[in-house]
N, C-alpha and C positions, 0 to 999 in steps of 0.2 A: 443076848447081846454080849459083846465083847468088852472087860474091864475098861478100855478107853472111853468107848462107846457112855458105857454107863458113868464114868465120872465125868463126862460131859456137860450130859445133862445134872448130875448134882455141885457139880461147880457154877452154873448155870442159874441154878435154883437159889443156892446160897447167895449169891450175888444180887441175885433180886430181893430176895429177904429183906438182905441189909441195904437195899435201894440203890447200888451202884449202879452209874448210869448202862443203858441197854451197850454202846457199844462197846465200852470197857468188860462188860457182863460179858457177851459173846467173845470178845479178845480172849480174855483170861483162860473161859471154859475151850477156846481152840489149843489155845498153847498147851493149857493141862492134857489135851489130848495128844498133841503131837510128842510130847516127850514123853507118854507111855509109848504110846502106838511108833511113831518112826523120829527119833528125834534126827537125823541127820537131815530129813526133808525140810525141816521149819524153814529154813531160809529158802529154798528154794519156790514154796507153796508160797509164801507172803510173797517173791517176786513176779510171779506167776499171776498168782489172783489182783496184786495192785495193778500190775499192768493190764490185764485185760479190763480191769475198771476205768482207770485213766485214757485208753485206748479206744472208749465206749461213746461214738459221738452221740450217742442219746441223754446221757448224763448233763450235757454241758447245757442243756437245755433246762436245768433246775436250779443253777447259781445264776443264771440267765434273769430266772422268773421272782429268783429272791433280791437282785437286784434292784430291779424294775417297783416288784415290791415297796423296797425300802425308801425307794427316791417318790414316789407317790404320796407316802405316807409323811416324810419328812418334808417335801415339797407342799405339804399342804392342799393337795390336789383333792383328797377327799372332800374338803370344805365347800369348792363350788359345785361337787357331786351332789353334798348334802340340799344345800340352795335349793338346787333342780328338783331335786326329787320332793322336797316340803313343797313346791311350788304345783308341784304334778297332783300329789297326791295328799296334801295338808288338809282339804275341805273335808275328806273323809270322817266317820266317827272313829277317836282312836289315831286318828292321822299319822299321828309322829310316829308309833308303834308298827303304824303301814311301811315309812317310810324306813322305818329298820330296817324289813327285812327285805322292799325291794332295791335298797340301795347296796344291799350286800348281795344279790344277785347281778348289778352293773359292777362293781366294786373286784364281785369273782372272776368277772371277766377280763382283768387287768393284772392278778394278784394271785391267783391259784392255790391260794392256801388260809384254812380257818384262823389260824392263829392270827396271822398279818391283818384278818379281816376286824378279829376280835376286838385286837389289841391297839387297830391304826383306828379305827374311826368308833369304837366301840365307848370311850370315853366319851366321847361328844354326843352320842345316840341317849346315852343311859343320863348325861347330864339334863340334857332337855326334856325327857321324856319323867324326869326327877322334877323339874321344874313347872311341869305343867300337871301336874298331880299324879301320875303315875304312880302304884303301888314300887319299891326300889327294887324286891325281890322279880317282879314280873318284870324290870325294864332289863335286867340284865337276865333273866333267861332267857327272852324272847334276844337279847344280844345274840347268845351262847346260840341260840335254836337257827340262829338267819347264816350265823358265821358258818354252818355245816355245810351250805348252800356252796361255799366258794372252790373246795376241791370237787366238787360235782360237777359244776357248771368251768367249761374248757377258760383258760388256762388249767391245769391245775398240776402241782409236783407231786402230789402220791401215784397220780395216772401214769410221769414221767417214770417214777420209779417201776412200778409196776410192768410198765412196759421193759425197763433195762431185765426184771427176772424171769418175764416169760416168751419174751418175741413180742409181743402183740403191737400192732402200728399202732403208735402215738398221735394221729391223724381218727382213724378210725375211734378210738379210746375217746377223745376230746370230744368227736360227734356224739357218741352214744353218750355223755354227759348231757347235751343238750335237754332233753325234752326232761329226766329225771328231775334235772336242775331246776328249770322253769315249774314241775308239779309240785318239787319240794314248795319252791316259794308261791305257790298259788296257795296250797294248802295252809301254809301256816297264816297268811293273810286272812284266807276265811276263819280261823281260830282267832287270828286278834278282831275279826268284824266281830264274831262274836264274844269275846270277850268283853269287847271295848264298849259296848250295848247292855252286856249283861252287870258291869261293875259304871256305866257311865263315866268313861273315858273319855276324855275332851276331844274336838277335834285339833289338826298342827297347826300351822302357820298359814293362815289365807292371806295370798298375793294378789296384788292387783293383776291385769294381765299387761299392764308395764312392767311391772316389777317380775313376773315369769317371764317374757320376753328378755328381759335384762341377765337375769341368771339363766338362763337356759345360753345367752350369747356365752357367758363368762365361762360354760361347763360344758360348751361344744369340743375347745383343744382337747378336756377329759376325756369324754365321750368317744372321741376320735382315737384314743390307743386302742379300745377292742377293737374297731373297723378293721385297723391298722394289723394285732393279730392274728384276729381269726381270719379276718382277709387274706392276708400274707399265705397264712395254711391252706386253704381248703380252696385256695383261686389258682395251688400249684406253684406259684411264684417264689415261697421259700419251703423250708423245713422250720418243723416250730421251735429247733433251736435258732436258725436264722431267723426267724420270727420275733424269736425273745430277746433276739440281741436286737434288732431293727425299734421294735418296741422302748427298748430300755434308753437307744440313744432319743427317741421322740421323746419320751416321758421326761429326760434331763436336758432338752430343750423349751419344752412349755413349765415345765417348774424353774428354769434359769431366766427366761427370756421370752415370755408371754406375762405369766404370772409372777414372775419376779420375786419366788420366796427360796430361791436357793443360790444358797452364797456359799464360796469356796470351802469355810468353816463347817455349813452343814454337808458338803459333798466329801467332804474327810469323813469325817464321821459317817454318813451313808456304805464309805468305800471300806470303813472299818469294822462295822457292822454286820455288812456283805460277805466280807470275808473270814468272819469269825463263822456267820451261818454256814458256809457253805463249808467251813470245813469241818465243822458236825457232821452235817450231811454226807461228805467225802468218806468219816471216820466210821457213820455210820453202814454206809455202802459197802467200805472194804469189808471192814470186821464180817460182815453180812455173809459176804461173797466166800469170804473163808469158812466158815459157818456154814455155808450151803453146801459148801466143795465136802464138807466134812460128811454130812449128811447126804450126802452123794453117793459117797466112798464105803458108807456101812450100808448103804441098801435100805437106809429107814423109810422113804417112800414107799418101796414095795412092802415094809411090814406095815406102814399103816394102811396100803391097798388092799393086803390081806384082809387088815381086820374087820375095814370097811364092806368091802365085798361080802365078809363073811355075816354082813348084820343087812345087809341090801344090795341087790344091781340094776334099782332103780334109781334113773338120776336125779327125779324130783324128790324122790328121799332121801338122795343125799345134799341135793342143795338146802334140802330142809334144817341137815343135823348141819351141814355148816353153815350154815346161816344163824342157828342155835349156840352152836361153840363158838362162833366168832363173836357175836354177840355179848356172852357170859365172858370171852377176855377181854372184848371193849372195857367190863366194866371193870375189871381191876389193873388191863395193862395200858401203856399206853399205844399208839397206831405204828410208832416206829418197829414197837416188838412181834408185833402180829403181821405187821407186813413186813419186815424184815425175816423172820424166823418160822411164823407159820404158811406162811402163804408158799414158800418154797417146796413146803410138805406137803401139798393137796394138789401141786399144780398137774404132776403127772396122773391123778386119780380124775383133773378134769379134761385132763388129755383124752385116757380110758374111757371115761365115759360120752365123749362126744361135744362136750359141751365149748360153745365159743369161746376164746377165751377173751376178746372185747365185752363180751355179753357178761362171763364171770368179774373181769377187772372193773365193768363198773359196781355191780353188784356188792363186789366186796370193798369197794374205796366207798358207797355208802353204809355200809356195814360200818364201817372205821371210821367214818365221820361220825354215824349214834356214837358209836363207842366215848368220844369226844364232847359228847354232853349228858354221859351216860353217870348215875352212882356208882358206886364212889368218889370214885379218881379219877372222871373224866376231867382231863386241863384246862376247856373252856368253864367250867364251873367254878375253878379256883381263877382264874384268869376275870372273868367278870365280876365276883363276888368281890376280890382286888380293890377294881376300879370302881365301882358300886361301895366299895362299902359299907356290906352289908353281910350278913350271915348265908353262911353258905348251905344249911337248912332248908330256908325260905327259900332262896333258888332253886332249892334240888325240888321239892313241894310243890313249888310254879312251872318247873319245864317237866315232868312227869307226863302229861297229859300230850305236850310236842315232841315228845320222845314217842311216846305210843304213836299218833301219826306219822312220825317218820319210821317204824317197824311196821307199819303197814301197809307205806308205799315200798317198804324194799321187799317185802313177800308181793306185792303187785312187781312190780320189774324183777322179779326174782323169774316169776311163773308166766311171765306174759314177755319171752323175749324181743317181740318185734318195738315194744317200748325202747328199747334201747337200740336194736340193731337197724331199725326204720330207714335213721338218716346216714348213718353211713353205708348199710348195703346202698344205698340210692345214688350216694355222689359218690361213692368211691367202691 
């Protein structure tokens, strides 16, 4: 490799060391590159790479869905989701534990991302579930375990993204979440039945069936934004950035003027919010895209297809080792760096080898969801532990176990692609 080349990656390295954030990390290590390697292009390559990102209407579809997000969540729209769902499923043993995680299954279909899921209705989950005797450490892992659910299951922005670096239809991507989503959150529910049996966990809240009539009315306008987008997508009628934008003005309709919890005060602040997130994301995206052009330009894809190739050319051994190395960087990076940076790097070995890349894209957005509740430094761990207050030990101790189930539904959809490609070879 050529001196640039090589101080790329250790400018790169150092940077993460010292914990600078990923996209200033990638900035720095490109620039250092371009003033060895050609400094007269810098300007040229930054106007280049920004505009073909800005010019990318699949992108618009992610400040779209962080929107919508945020107005949900500030709107209070979670609350009569929560209702519904204790009303549905309270009688159960463990109830409210149930109702964790299948409300972040309805929740991901509005919100497309774990954090929003965590962090919006995550307090409220782990208070109640604190309150009705729940161990503290298990109310907020099974938070951390349900919130993974939500970039699986369609909406979701790491799919968005994924699709702006590989081609892949973002229509097809959101389907092959489907069923993934749905097994995730089956799975982990049969883990809290038995849990909630085995430590005698209470059951939630029993409704009269006036009282589930009543909320189930109040969390129909809710209920109604999925309709709204996966409808929108897959009935042809929009694009799921037309979607996301369709969506985000309903959702600040029924938070303005059904449920009446948002007022001009909170829609600043929402619009402010919005716009700080997304231009991480934007920050993150460019940097990205420079970073890839980079790794383009020296040909490291084909050294690492050499090396690959030269330890196997079979493709379930290699979904194997990346499912392994993706795995081991869940656990100390965060999802930005591995799909930003690595995922670039294998896409042409899964070009090579045959493999779908809807079928790989979901496969590795749940890779990078475990990563997400994985030890060390997975963020939902510190993110619940937070809002819990509680030791971040105890958490890591109690989702261990739903960790392990969730690596072993992604080697099941790993190796069994009709799991995933089912429903979109069929509608689309």
């Amino acid at each position: 490799m050529s001196m640039p080349i090589i101080m790329l990656f250790v400018v790169m390295a150092i940077c993460f060391i010292i914990r600078m954030p990923v996209s200033f990390s990638m900035l720095a290590a490109s620039i250092t590159y371009f003033l060895l390697a050609a400094p007269d292009k810098l300007g040229q390559v930054f106007t280049v790479i920004t505009g073909n990102m800005f010019a990318n209407y699949t992108m618009l579809a992610a400040p779209l869905f962080i929107f919508m997000a945020n107005v949900l969540n500030e709107g209070e729209v979670t609350d009569k989701l929560f209702s519904f769902c204790n009303g549905l499923l309270g009688r159960l043993k463990g109830g409210t534990a149930q109702v964790n995680v299948f409300i972040s299954l309805i929740f991901s279909g509005m919100t497309g991302s774990a954090i929003a899921d965590a962090s919006g209705i995550g307090l409220m989950e782990i208070d109640q579930m604190k309150k009705e005797g729940y161990d503290a450490e298990f109310s907020c892992a099974i938070t951390a375990a349900s919130a993974t659910v939500g970039p699986i299951f369609p909406p979701s922005i790491p799919m968005v993204i994924y699709a702006m670096l590989s081609g892949a239809s973002i229509g097809k991507l959101f389907m092959g979440g489907m069923v993934p989503g749905v097994l995730l959150a089956i799975l982990l529910m049969i883990y809290v039945a038995f849990i909630s049996h085995k430590r005698n966990y209470p059951a939630g809240v029993v409704m009269s069936k006036r009282e589930f009539l009543k909320a189930t009315v109040q969390a129909l306008p809710a209920l109604f934004t999925v309709v709204i987008l996966l409808g929108g997508i897959y009935s042809g009628i929009c694009t799921p950035t037309e979607a996301g934008a369709v969506a985000s003005a309903y959702a600040l309709i029924i938070s303005a003027l059904i449920y009446k919890t948002l007022g001009w005060k909170k829609l600043w602040g929402i619009i402010k919010k919005s716009a700080a997130n997304t231009a991480t994301l934007a920050l993150l995206c460019g940097t990205s895209m420079l970073f890839s052009y980079i790794i383009s330009l020296e040909q490291v894809p084909r050294v690492v297809a050499s090396l690959v190739m030269g330890i196997t050319d079979n493709k379930y051994i290699f979904l194997f080792i990346v499912n392994i190395v993706f795995l081991l960087l869940g656990c100390v990076l965060d999802v930005s760096t591995i799909q930003l940076v690595f995922v670039p790097m294998v896409l042409p070995l899964v070009k090579a080898f045959g493999i779908d890349l809807v079928h790989f894209g979901v496969v590795i957005c749940l890779n990078m969801m475990i990563g997400l509740s994985t030890p060390p430094f997975g963020m939902l761990l510190f993110i619940v532990a937070g809002l819990g207050k509680t030791r971040i030990a105890g958490v890591i101790r109690e989702i261990l176990p739903m960790v392990l189930i969730m690596i072993g539904l992604l080697f099941l959809v790993t190796y069994v692609p009709d799991i995933i490609l089912f429903i979109p070879n069929t509608f689309m």
